[in-house]
C-alpha positions in Angstrom: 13.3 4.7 -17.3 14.1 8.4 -16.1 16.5 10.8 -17.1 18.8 8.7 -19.5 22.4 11.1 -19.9 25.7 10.0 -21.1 28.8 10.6 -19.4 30.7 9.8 -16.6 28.4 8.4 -13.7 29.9 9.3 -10.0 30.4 6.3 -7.5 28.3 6.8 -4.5 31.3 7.5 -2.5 31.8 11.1 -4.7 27.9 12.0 -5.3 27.5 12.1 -1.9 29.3 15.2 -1.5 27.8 16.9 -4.4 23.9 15.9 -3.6 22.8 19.4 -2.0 24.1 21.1 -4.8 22.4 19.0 -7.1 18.9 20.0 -5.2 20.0 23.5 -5.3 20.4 23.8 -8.9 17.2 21.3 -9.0 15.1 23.5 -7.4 16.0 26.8 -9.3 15.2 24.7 -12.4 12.0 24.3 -11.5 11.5 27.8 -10.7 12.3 28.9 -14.0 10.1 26.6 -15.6 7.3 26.8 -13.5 7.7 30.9 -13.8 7.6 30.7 -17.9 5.6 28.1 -18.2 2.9 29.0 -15.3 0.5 30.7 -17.5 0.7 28.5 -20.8 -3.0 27.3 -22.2 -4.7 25.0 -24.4 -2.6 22.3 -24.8 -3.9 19.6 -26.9 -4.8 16.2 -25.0 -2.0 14.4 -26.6 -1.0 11.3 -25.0 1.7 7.8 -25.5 2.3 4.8 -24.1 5.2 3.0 -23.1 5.6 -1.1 -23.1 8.8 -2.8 -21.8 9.5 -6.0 -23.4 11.4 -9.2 -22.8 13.4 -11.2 -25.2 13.8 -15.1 -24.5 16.0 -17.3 -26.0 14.0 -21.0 -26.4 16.3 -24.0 -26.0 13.7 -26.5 -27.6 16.3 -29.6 -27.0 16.1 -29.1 -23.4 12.8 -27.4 -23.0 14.3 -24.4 -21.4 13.4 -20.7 -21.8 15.8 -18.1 -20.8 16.6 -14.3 -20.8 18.4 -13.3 -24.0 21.6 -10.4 -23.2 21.2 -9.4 -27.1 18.0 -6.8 -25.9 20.8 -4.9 -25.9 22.0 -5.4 -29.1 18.9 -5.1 -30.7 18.4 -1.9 -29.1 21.0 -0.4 -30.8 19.7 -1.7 -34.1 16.1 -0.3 -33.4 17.6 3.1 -32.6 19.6 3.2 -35.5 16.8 4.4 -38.1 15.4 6.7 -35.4 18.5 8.8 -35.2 19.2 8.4 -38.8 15.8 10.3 -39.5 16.4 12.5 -36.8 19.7 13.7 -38.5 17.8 14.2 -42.0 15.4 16.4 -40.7 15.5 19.6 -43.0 14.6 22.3 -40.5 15.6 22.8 -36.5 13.0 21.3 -34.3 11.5 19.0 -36.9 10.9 15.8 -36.1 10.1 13.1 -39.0 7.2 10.6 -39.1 8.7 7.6 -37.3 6.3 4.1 -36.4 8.1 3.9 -32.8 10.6 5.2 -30.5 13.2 2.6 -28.6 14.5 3.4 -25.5 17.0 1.2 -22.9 15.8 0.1 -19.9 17.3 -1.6 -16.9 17.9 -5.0 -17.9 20.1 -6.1 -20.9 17.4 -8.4 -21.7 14.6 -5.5 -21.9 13.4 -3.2 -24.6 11.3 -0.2 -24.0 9.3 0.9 -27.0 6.7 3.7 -27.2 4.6 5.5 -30.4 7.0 7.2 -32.4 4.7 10.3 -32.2 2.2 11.1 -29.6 -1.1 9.9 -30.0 -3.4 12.8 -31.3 -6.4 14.2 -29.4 -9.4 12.9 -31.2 -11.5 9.9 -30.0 -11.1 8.4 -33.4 -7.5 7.9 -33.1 -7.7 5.4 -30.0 -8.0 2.7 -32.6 -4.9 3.5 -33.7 -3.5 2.3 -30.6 -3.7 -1.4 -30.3 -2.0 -1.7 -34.0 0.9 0.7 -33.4 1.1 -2.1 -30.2 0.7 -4.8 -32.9 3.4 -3.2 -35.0 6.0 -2.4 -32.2 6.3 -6.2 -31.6 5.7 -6.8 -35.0 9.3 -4.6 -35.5 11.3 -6.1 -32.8 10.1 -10.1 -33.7 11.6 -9.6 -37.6 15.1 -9.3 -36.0 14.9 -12.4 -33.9 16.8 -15.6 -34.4 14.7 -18.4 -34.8 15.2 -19.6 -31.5 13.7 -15.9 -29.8 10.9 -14.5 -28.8 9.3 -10.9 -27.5 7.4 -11.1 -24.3 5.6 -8.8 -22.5 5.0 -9.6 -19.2 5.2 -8.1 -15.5 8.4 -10.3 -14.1 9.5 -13.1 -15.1 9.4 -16.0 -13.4 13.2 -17.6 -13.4 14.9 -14.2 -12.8 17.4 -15.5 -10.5 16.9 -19.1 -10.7 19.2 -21.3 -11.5 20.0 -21.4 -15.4 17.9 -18.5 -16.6 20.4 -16.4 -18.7 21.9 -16.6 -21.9 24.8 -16.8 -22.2 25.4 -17.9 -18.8 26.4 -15.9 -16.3 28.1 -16.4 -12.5 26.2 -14.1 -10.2 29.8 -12.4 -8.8 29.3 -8.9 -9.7 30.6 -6.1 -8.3 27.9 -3.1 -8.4 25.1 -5.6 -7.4 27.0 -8.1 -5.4 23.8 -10.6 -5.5 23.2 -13.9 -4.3 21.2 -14.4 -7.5 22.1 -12.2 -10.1 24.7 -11.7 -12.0 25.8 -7.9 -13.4 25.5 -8.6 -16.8 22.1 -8.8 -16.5 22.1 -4.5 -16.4 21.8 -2.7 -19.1 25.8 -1.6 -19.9 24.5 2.2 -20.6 26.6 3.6 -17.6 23.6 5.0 -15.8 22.2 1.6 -14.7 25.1 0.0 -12.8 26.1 2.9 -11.4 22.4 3.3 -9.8 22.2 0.0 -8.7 25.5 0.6 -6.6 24.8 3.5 -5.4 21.9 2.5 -3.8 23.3 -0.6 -2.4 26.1 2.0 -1.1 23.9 4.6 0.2 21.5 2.5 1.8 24.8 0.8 3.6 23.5 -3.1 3.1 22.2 -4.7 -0.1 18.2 -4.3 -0.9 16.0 -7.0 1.1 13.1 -8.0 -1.1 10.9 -10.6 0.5 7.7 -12.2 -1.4 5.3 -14.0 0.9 5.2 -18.0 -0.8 2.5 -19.6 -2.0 1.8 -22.3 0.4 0.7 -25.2 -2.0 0.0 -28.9 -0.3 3.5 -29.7 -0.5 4.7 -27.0 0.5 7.2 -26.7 3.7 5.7 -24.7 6.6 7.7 -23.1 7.4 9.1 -22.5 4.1 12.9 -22.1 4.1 14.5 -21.1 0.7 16.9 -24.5 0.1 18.3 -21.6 -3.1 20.0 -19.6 -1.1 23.8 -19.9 -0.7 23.6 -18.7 3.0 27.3 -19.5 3.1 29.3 -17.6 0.3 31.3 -14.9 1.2 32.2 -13.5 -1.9 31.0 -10.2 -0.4 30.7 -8.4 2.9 26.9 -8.4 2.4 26.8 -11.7 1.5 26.0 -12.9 5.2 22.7 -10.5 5.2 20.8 -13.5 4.5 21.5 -15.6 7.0 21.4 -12.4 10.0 17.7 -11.9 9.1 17.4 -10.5 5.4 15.5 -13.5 4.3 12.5 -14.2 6.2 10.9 -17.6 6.4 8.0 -18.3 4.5 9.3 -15.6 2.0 11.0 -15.6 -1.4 14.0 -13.5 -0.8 16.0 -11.4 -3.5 18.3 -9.2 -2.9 19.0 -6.7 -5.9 17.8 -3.9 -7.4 17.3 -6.2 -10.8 14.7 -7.8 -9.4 12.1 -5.1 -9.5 13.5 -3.3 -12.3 13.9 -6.1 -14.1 10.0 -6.3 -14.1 8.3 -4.9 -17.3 5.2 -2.5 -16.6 2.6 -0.5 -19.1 2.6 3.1 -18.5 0.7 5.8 -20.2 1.7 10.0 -20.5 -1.2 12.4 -21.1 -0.8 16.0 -21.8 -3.4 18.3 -19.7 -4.1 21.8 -21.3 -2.7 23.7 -18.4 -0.7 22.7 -15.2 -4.4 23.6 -13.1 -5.8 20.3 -15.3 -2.9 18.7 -14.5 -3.2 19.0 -11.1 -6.7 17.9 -11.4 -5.5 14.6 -13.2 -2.8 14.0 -11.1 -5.1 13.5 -7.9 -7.9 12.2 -9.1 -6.1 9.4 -11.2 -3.7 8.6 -8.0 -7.1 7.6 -6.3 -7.7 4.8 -9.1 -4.0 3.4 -9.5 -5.0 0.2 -6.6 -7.7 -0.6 -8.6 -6.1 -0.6 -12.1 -2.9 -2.3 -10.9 -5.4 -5.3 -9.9 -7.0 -5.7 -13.0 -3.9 -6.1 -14.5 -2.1 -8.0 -12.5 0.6 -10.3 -14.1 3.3 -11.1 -11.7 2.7 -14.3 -9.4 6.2 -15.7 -9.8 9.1 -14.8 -9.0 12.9 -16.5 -8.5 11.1 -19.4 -9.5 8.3 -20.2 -6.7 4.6 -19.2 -7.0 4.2 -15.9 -4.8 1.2 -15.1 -2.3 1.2 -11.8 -4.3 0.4 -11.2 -8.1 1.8 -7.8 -8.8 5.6 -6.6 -9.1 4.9 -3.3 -7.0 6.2 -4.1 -3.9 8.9 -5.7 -5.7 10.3 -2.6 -6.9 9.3 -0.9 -3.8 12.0 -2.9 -2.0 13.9 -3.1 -4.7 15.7 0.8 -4.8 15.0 1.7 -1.8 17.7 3.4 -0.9 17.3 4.4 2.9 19.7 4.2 5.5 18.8 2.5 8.5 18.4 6.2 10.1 16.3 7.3 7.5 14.1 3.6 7.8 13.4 4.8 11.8 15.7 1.7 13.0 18.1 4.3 14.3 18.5 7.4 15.7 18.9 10.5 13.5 22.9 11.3 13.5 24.1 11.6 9.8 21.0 11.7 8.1 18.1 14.6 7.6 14.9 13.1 7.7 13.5 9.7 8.9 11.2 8.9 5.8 8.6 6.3 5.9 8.4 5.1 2.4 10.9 3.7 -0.5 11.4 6.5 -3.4 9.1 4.1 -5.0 5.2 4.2 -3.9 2.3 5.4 -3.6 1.9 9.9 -3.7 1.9 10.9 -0.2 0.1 14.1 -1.0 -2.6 15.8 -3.2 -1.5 18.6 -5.3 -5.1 20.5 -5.5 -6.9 22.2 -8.2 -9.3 25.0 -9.0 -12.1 22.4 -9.2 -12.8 23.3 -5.7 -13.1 19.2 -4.3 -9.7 19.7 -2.2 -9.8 19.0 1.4 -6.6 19.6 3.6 -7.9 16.6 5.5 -6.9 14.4 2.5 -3.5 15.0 3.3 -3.8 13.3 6.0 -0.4 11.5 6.2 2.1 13.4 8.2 4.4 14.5 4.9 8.2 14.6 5.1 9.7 17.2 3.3 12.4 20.0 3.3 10.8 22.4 5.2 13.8 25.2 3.9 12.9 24.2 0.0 9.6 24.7 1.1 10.3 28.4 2.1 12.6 29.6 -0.5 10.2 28.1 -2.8 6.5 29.7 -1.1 8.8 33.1 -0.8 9.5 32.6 -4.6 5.5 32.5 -5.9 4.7 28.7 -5.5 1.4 28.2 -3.9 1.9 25.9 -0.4 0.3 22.1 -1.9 3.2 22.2 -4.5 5.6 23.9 -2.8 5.0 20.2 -0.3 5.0 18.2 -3.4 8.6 19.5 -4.6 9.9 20.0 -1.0 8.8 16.2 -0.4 10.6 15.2 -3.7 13.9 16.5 -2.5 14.3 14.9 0.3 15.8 12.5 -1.5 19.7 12.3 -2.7 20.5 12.1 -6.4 21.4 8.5 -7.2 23.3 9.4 -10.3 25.4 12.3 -11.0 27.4 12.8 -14.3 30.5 14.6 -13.7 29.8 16.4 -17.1 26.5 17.9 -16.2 27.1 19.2 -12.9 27.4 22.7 -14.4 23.9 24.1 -16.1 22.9 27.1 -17.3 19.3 26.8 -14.7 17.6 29.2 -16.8 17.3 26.6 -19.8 18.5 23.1 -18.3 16.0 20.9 -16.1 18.9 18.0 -15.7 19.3 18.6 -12.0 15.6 19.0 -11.5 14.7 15.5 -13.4 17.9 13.9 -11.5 15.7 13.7 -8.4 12.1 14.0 -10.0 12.7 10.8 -12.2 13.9 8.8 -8.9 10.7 9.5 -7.4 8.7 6.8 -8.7 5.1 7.0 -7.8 2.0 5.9 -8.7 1.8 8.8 -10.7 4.3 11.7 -11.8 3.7 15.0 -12.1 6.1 15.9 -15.0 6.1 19.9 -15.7 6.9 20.7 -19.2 10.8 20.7 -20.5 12.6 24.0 -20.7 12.4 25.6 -25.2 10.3 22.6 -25.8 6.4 22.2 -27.0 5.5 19.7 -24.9 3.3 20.8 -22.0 2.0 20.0 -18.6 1.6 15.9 -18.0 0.8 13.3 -15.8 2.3 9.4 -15.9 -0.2 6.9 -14.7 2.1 4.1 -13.5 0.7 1.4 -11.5 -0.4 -1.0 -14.5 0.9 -4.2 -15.3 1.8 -4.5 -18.6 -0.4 -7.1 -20.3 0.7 -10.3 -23.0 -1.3 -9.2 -25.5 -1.5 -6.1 -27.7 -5.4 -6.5 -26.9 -5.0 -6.1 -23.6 -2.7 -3.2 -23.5 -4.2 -1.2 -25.8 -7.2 -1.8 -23.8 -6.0 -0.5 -20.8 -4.2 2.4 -22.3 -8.0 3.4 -24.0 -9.9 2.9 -20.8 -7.2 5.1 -18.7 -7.3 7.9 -21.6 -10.9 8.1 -21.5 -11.4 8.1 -17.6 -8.7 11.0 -17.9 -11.0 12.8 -20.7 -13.6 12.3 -18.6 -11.9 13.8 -15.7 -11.4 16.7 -17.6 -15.0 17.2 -19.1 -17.0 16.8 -16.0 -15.6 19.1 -13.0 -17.9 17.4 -10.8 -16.4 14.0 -10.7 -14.7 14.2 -7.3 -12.4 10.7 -6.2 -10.7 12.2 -3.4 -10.0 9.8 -0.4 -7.3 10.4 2.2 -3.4 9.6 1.3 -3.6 7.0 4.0 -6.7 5.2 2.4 -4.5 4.9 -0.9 -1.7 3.1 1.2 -4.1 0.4 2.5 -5.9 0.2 -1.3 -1.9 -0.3 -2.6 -1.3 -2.9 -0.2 -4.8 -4.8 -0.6 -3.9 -4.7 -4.3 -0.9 -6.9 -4.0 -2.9 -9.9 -2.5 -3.5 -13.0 -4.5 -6.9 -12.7 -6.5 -7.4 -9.2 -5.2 -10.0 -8.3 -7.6 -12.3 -11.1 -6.4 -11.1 -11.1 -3.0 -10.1 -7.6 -1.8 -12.5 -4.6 -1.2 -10.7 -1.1 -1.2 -11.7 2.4 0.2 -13.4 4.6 -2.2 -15.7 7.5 -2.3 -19.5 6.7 -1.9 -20.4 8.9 -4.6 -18.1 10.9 -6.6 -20.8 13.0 -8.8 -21.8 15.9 -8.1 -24.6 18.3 -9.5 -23.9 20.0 -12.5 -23.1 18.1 -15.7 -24.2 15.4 -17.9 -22.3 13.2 -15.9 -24.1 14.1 -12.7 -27.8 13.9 -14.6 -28.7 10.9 -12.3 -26.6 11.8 -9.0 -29.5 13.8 -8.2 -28.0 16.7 -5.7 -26.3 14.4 -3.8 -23.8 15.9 -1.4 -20.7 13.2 -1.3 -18.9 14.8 1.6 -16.1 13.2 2.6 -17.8 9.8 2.7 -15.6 6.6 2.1 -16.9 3.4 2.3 -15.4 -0.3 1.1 -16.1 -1.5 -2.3 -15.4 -4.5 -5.0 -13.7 -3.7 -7.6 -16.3 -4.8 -9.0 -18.3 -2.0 -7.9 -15.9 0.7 -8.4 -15.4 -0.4 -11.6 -18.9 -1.5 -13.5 -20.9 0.2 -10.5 -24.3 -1.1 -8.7 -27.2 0.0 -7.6 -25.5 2.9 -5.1 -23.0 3.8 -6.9 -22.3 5.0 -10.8 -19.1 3.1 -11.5 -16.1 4.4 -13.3 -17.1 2.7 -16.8 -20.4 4.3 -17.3 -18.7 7.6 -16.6 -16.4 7.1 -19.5 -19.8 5.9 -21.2 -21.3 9.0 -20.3 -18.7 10.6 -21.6 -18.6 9.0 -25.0 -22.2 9.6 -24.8 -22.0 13.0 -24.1 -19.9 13.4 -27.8 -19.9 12.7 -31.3 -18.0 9.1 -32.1 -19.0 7.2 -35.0 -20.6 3.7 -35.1 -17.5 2.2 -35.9 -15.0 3.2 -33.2 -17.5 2.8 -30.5 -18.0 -0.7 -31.3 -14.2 -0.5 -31.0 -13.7 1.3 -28.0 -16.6 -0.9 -26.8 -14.5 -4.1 -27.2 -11.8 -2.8 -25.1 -14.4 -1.4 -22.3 -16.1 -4.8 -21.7 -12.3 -6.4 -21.6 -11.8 -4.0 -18.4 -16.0 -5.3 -17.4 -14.9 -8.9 -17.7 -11.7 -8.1 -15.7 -13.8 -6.6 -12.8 -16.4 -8.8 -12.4 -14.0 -11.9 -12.8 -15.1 -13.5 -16.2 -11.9 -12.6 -17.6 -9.1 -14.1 -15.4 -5.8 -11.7 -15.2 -2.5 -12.9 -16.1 -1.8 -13.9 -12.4 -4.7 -15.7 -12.1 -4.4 -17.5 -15.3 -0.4 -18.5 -14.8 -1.1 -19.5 -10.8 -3.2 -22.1 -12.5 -1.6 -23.2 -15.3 1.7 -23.6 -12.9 -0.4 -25.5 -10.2 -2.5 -28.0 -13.5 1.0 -28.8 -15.1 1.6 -32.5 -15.1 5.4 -31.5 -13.8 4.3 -29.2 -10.7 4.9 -30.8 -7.4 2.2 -28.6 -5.0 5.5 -27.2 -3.3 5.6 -24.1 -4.6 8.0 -24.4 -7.4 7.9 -23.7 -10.7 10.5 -26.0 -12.6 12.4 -25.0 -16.1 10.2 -27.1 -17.2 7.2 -25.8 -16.5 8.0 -22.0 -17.3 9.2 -23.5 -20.8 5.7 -24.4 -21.4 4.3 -21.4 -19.8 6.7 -19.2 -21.7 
């Protein structure tokens, strides 16, 4: 989860002072990366993936499942071995053959493990991926207790419900001051309490995350949380509930555990030069609605069926950060910029590439940024679209300053630079390579929800890595739409059965002539047409348009893969068919009716201990 450092975090009361320093230093970071790194070439298409995991503690006796604080514990066993190899290594810069890599993330109860080396290039070794998945869980379930579990899925549904921790906790603390949750359920690495203060500081009022309900049969209309302890006063903020922060007919929560406390699938790939990353980074932001549909795993959350069945929003709510001057609800006094979204959404603009499919009119959301970054950084060589995309970045505050690192050497530190790039949390990242390191240009696809089974990760992590490939090898493929189309896709996304129910805009053709993908386009001229599709049809394709699996089948086609990891790759494509076409239920789908065909469920909405013991 971002930039990880240890040190001493600064409350929000002291980083506020510091933050356009911070920017400063960020922004001549990038300068010196983007001015040695510019012109770098031929960068193999490595790629990783990273799953966040849950671990339960089952209480058979009682039928209860419930959040386990050792995650953290374990963690530090799991890294153990990693940086005992690390400190073997015989030469500087070598890094040793390790299965997987374990990093924290924000809950105590979550572990974050990736491939402890980049995938390699080679079509072959996407077969690889499902039993390095296999083998991470495989890893973490032979330290468990008898009584525990690993579970990977997008929230979880008694987060903030009742009994749901172990050991038990009061929800009193300090840096999240929640109605629901208590602070040990952060990660104790000083980075994560700190953040979820600070935002709670800066913003001036605790986080107001509001889930539409499920209305089930028995469900009250309207439906007023009986939960909530409108009446503590334990905090100042504790009477933000009552005054309007929890809407009727909504599931309310109130911290920023909540959404990052939700576990997602994300996937890294390395682009041979920063113009392919560019390339990548638009054209795969076009597709993030979509695949955030088709893996949608999050109907639940504090214990009631949602109206929703993905965490997005969720996290959306969940850190952002802006004062009510910055949110529009007051006039501009104190603060720079009113600024429409959370840090965490969808792009707001399109970075370009030489490919030659850029409009400006897909920009077509009027884009906040720092119009004096923008300058200094246009006077200093960077082209206008990502001179935008930084200036946008840093309109932002750094949520977490170390009082060690505040002094860099620019010319070979990027600390400042990640502070405010890794608190930008969009669909996907544009992640420029790290100063005196061999890692390239990259782009982080981030809208999937991580999936129960190693099947079904491993499945979308192949079908995203070949629609990138494919993106790569045909220049014609053009999936521009405007910014604002994205938005409404994003939102559409969210709704309950969305890939049955929802359409969302996409280009009417995005071949053009040229290449073997565009064979049967004919000379088609796409324009800047944007219709309404299934995902359905974006996805398998009809009779008007190609669909985006038999591109990646045309790509496959179009290169030498033996029998035997086609019919693997195969597999894993007519998973993401079934998906799309709805023969294969998602998660959401699947746990909204095993909730609602449990003998215990009432048809009001809520889903008992009980019932999530069984579901769990």
């Amino acid at each position: 989860m971002g930039l990880l450092s240890l040190g001493t975090p600064l409350p929000w009361d002291q980083a506020r002072h510091l933050a356009r320093e911070v920017r400063k230093h960020g922004i001549e970071q990038f300068l010196h990366i983007w001015r040695n790194m510019k012109d770098r070439q031929k960068d193999r298409l490595l790629w990783g993936d990273e799953i966040e995991y849950m671990l339960i503690s089952l209480d058979h006796k009682n039928r209860r499942a419930r959040l386990s604080q050792r995650g953290h514990e374990l963690l530090n066993q799991l890294q153990a071995e990693e940086n005992e190899r690390l400190s073997q290594a015989g030469m500087p810069g070598e890094k040793p053959e390790l299965e997987a890599l374990w990093r924290p993330e924000f809950g105590r109860y979550m572990i974050e493990g990736t491939p402890g080396q980049p995938y390699k290039s080679t079509v072959a070794e996407l077969t690889n991926v499902e039993e390095n998945m296999k083998r991470r869980r495989d890893i973490v379930s032979g330290m468990l207790k008898s009584n525990e579990m690993v579970l990977s899925v997008g929230s979880y549904p008694e987060l903030g419900s009742g009994d749901f921790l172990e050991p038990p906790h009061k929800a009193n603390g300090q840096f999240s001051r929640s109605l629901f949750l208590p602070d040990e359920v952060i990660n104790p690495h000083p980075r994560f309490r700190t953040l979820a203060g600070n935002i709670r500081e800066r913003r001036g009022s605790k986080v107001a995350i509001n889930m539409p309900v499920f209305h089930d049969v028995n469900t009250p209309s309207p439906f007023i949380d009986p939960t909530i302890p409108f009446e503590r006063s334990l905090f100042p903020g504790d009477s933000e509930a009552k005054e309007g922060a929890a809407l009727a007919d909504h599931i309310y929560m109130d911290a920023m555990g909540f959404g990052m406390g939700c576990c997602c699938l994300q996937i890294t790939l390395q682009a041979p030069n920063v113009d392919q990353a560019r390339r990548l980074y638009d054209q795969l932001a076009t597709v993030g609605a979509v695949m955030m549909t088709l893996s949608a795993s999050s109907p639940i959350f504090r214990g009631y069926l949602t109206d929703v069945d993905c965490r997005w929003n969720v996290i959306a709510a969940a850190v952002d950060d802006r004062t009510p001057e910055e949110r529009g609800e007051r006039p501009l006094s104190k603060d720079r910029f009113v600024i429409p979204k959370s840090r965490y959404g969808t792009i707001d603009t399109f970075l370009g590439s030489s490919d030659g499919h850029f409009k400006p009119e897909y920009n077509d959301l009027p884009l906040v940024y720092d119009r004096e970054i923008h300058n200094y950084l246009v006077g200093s060589g960077i082209d206008d679209l990502m001179a935008k995309h930084v200036s946008h970045l840093f309109i932002r505050d750094p949520l977490v300053i170390f009082e060690e690192l505040l002094d860099q050497d620019d010319s070979v530190s990027a600390d400042h630079f990640e502070n405010i790039q890794s608190t930008n949390w969009q669909n996907v990242r544009f992640k420029p390579p790290p100063p005196n390191s061999p890692i390239g240009w990259r782009v982080e696809f981030r809208p999937l929800e991580v999936q129960v089974t190693d099947f079904e990760n491993a499945a979308f992590s192949v079908f995203t890595v070949l629609l990138a490939r494919a993106l790569l090898a045909f220049s014609d493929i053009n999936m521009y739409i405007p910014v604002t189309k994205m938005d409404i896709n994003m939102e559409r996304a969210h709704s309950r059965d969305a890939v049955l129910s929802q359409k969302f805009y996409f280009r009417r053709s995005i071949l053009s002539g040229g290449s073997r993908a565009s064979s049967d386009a004919g000379d088609e001229d796409c324009g800047d047409e944007v219709v309404e599709m299934s995902v359905g049809e974006i996805v398998n394709g009809s009779l008007e348009f190609v669909g985006l699996v038999p591109i990646v089948q045309m790509y496959l086609d179009s290169i030498e893969v033996e029998d035997s990891v086609r019919a693997k790759i195969d597999s894993y494509i007519g998973f993401i068919q079934g998906r799309a076409d709805g023969s294969i239920a998602t998660a959401a789908a699947w746990m909204r009716d095993f909730v609602r065909s449990h003998p215990a469920y009432k048809f009001d909405s809520a889903v008992s201990p009980e019932i999530n013991y069984d579901l769990v």
